[in-house]
N, C-alpha and C positions, 0 to 999 in steps of 0.2 A: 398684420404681423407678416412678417416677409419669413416666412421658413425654407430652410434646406430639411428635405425626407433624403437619410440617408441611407441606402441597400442595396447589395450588391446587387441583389436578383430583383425584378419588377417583372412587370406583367410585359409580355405572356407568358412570362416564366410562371408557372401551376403555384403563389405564393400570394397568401391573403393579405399583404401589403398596399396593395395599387389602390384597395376600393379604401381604406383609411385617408392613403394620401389625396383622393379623388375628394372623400367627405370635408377635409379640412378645405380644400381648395372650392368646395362649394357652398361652404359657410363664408366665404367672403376672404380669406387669408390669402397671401399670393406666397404658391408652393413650387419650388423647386424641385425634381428627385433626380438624385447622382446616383448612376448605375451602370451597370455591364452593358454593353450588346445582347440583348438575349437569346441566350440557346441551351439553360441548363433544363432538361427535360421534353427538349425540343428537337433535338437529331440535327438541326443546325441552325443557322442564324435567318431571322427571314430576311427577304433582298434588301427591303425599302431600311435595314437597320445595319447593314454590313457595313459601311464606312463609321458606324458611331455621327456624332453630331447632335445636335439640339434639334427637340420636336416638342411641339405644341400638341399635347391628349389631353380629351376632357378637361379643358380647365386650367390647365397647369404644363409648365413645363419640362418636361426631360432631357437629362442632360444622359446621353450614350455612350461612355466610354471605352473604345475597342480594348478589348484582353485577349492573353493566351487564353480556348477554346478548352472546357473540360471534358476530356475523352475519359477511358478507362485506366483506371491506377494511379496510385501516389503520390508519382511524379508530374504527373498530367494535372491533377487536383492542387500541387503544391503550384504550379508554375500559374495557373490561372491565379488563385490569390494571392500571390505575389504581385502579378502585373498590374491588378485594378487595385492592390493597395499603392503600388506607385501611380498610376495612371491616377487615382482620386488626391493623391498628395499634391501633385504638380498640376492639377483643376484648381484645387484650395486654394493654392498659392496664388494663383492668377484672379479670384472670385472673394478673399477672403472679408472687403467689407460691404458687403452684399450682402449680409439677411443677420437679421435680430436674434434668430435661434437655430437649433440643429435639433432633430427627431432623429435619433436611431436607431433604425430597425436591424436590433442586432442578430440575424442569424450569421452559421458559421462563415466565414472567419469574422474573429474579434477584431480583425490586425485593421479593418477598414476602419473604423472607427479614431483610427490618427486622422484622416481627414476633417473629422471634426474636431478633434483635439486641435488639431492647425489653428480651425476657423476660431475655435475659442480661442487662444493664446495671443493672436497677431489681429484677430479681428473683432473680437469680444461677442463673439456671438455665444451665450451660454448652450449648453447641450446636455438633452434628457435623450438615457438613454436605455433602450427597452430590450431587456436580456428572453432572450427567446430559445436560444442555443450556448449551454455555459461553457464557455473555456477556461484552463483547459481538457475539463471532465470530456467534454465530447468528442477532442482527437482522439483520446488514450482510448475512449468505447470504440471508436471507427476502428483503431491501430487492435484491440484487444490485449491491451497491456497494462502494467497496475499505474498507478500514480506515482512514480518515481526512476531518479536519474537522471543525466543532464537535461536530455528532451525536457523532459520534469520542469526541470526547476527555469529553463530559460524561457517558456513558453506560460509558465505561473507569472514571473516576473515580467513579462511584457504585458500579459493581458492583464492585471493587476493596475502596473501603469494604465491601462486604456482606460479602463473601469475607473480609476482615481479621478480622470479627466471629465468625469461628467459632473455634473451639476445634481444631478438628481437620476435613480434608475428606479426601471421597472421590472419586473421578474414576471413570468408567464407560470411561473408554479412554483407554491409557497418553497419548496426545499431548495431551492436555487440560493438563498438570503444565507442560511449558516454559511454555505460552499465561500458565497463570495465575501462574507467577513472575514471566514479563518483562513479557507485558502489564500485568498486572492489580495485579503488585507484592503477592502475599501475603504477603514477608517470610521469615519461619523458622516458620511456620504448616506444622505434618505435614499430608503429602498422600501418598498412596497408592494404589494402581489397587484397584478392586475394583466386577468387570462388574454388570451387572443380573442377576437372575436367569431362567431362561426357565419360561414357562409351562407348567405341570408340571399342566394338564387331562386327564383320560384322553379317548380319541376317543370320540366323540358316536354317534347315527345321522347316518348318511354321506345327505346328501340325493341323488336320482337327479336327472340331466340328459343332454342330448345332448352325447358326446364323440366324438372317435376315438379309434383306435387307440394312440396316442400323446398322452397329454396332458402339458400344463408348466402350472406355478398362479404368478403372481404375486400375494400378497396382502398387503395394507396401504397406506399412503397416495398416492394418485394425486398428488405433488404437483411441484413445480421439480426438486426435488433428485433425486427420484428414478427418470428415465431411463427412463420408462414409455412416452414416444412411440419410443425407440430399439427396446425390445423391439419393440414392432407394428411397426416397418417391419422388423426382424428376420425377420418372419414372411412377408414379403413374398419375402424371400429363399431362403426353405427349398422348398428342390423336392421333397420328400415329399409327397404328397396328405395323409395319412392322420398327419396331427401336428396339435394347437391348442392354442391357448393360454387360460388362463381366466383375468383378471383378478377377483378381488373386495376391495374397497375403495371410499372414496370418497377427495375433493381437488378441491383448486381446477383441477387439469388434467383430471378425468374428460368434461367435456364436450368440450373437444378432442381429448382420445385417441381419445374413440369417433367423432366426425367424422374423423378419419385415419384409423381403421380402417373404414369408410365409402367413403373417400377411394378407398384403396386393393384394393379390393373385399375386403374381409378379413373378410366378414360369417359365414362359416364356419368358420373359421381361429382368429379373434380374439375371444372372448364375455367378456363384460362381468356381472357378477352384483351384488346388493344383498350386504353385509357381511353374513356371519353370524354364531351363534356359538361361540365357540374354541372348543367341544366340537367343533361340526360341520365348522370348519375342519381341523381337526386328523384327523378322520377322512376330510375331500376328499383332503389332503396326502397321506399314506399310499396313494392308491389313483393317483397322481400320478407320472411318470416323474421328477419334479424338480422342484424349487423355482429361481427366480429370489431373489437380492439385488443391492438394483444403486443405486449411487450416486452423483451426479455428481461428479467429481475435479476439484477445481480450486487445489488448492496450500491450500486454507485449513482449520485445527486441524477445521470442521464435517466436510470430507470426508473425514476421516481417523478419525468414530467409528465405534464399534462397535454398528448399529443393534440394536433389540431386536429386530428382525424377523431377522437373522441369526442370535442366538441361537434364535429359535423353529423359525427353516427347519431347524438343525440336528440339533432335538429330536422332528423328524418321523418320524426313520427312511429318509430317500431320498437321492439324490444333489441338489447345489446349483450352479448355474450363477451362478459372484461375478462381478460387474461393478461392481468396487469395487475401492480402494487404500486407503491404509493401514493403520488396526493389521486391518481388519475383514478385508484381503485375508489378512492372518498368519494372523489366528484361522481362516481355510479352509486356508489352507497347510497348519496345525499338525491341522487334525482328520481330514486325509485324502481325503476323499469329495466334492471339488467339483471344478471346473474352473474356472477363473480365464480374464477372457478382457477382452481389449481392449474399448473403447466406441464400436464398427464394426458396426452392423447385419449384416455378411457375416460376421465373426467370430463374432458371439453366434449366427446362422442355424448355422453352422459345429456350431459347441456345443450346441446341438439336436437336429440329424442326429448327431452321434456318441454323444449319451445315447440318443437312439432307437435308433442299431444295438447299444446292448450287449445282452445275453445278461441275462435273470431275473435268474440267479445272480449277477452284476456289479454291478448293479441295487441290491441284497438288502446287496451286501459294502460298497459306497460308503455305504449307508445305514444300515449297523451302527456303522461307524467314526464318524460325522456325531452318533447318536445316543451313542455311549459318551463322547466326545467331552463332549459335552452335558453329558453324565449327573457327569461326574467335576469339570467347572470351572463349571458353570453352575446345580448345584442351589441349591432354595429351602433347604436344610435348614443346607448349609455357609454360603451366603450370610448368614443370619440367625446363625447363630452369629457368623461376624465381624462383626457389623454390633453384634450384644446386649453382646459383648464390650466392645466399644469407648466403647457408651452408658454400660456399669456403670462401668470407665474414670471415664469425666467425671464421675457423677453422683455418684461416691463421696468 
């Protein structure tokens, strides 16, 4: 099967995409991925990738599309997806009868996904496409405005179109499916849930720092949605000395947060670390009373996904503290080993002091359940099976 892996972002951009398109290309398929230059999470481009060009990784080929550079703000964010949606247009066009199918790994923007639309129309390559980020629910959360008015309607309409163009999609979390019926008008276009996979790195060396007794890790993005100023005043609340919390991440809120936790003398309590990596997170995690997932709720299809960051807390092995609704609140319900808790500083506080007083053994049992859990709906291995399934499907 000759596939094109379509995504803006690839590795080393911090996005579970690369090891799927690696697996496909290891089972024997010859895989293409059409993508950016990478620097989103990166601070810049690294050298050997600055001019873009084709590169041979593991297995399979990348294709590197130079783009406008995403800096901070709207405009910066708008001008980058602009350019790798033309940049991937005018690829297509020069590549289009070149591969039997399209995989699209659709995180935000939707708008890439004409590249595939291309490939199918002119080149008959059919395209499955895997909704990870829904549009246009996700700009209007980023922008914090309701779902209407012209932005509205011209941005439903386009990505509607994109969504029409597949052949078959996938959703990363059951509530995405109403969104794209009613909103987006798919039509009689199959769609069916099927989550991310979690990242299946064995633990790293575990780096030393100053802790107590009691630690909780939040890590992954400091940003709007994700309710990262609540935990630090959470901590405010907890009368145990001998508890802290360790954020590692970055986001557009990290300089805030750490000015709150400042604010609120939390300079012991509340520490702040540079990203590491998932090796060595994954070995912080482990040695961790519990993980944080935490989402802001606001009625809309975004705050009802099922982040990857929850599937990764669950693949730690510890107990999870959800500060989160919909399907992401189920998927802790269904695994066992979390606590679920209102988005109340006193409550979450609440939910810290009582993972601190349990017993080793408690400890050990929440984070067996958290991890089999894991193990049984979240591997790479079934995930790429249904995924391979479904390409040979179309391609044949």
């Amino acid at each position: 099967m000759r596939l094109l892996f379509l995504s803006q972002y690839y590795h080393p951009e911090k996005v579970p995409g690369f090891r799927i398109a690696e697996e496909l290309a290891r089972r024997g398929h010859e895989v293409t991925v059409l993508c950016e230059v990478p620097h989103y999470g990166l601070g810049e481009v690294p050298e050997k990738f600055r001019k873009g060009g084709t590169f041979l990784e593991n297995g399979l080929r990348v294709v590197r599309l130079r783009a406008s550079l995403r800096k901070k703000g709207y405009l910066s964010l708008a001008l980058n997806y602009l350019s790798f949606y033309f940049a991937a247009l005018r690829w297509a066009r020069k590549h289009r009868s070149e591969f039997d199918v399209t995989y699209a790994w659709s995180l935000s923007p939707v708008i890439y996904l004409a590249a595939g639309r291309l490939l199918r129309k002119k080149g008959g390559a059919k395209m499955l496409v895997h909704v990870l980020d829904c549009w246009p629910a996700s700009v209007f959360s980023v922008l914090h405005r309701e779902e209407k008015g012209l932005l509205f309607s011209i941005l439903r309409k386009w990505s509607g179109r994109l969504y029409r163009s597949a052949d078959e999609i996938l959703v990363s979390s059951p509530s995405f499916i109403p969104y794209l019926q009613d909103v987006c008008r798919t039509g009689n276009i199959p769609i069916s849930y099927l989550p991310q996979p979690m990242d299946e790195a064995e633990p790293g060396l575990c780096p030393s720092f100053p802790r107590k007794k009691h630690s909780f890790l939040y890590a992954g993005n400091v940003g709007r949605l994700q309710l990262v100023p609540l935990l630090i005043k959470a901590m405010r609340e907890v009368r145990e000395d001998d508890i802290d919390l360790h954020i590692f991440g970055n986001g557009s809120l990290l300089g805030e947060c750490k000015s709150l936790a400042g604010e609120l003398g939390l300079g012991d309590k509340v520490v702040f670390h540079e990203p590491v990596p998932r090796e060595s997170l994954v070995a912080i995690a482990r040695t961790m009373d519990a993980s944080f997932v935490s989402l802001k709720g606001d009625g809309t299809v975004v705050s009802s996904t099922i982040p990857n960051k929850l599937i990764n807390s669950l693949s730690y092995g510890i107990p999870v503290i959800g500060v989160i609704g919909g399907d992401g609140a189920r998927i802790l319900r269904e695994a066992g080993g979390a606590r679920l808790v209102e988005p109340d500083e006193k409550a979450v506080a609440r939910a810290i002091e009582e993972i601190a007083a349990l017993s080793r053994e408690e400890k050990q049992r929440l984070g067996r359940l958290n991890e089999s859990y894991a193990k049984v709906h979240f591997s790479l291995d079934g995930f790429v099976d249904e995924v391979e399934r479904k390409l040979l499907y179309l391609a044949d």
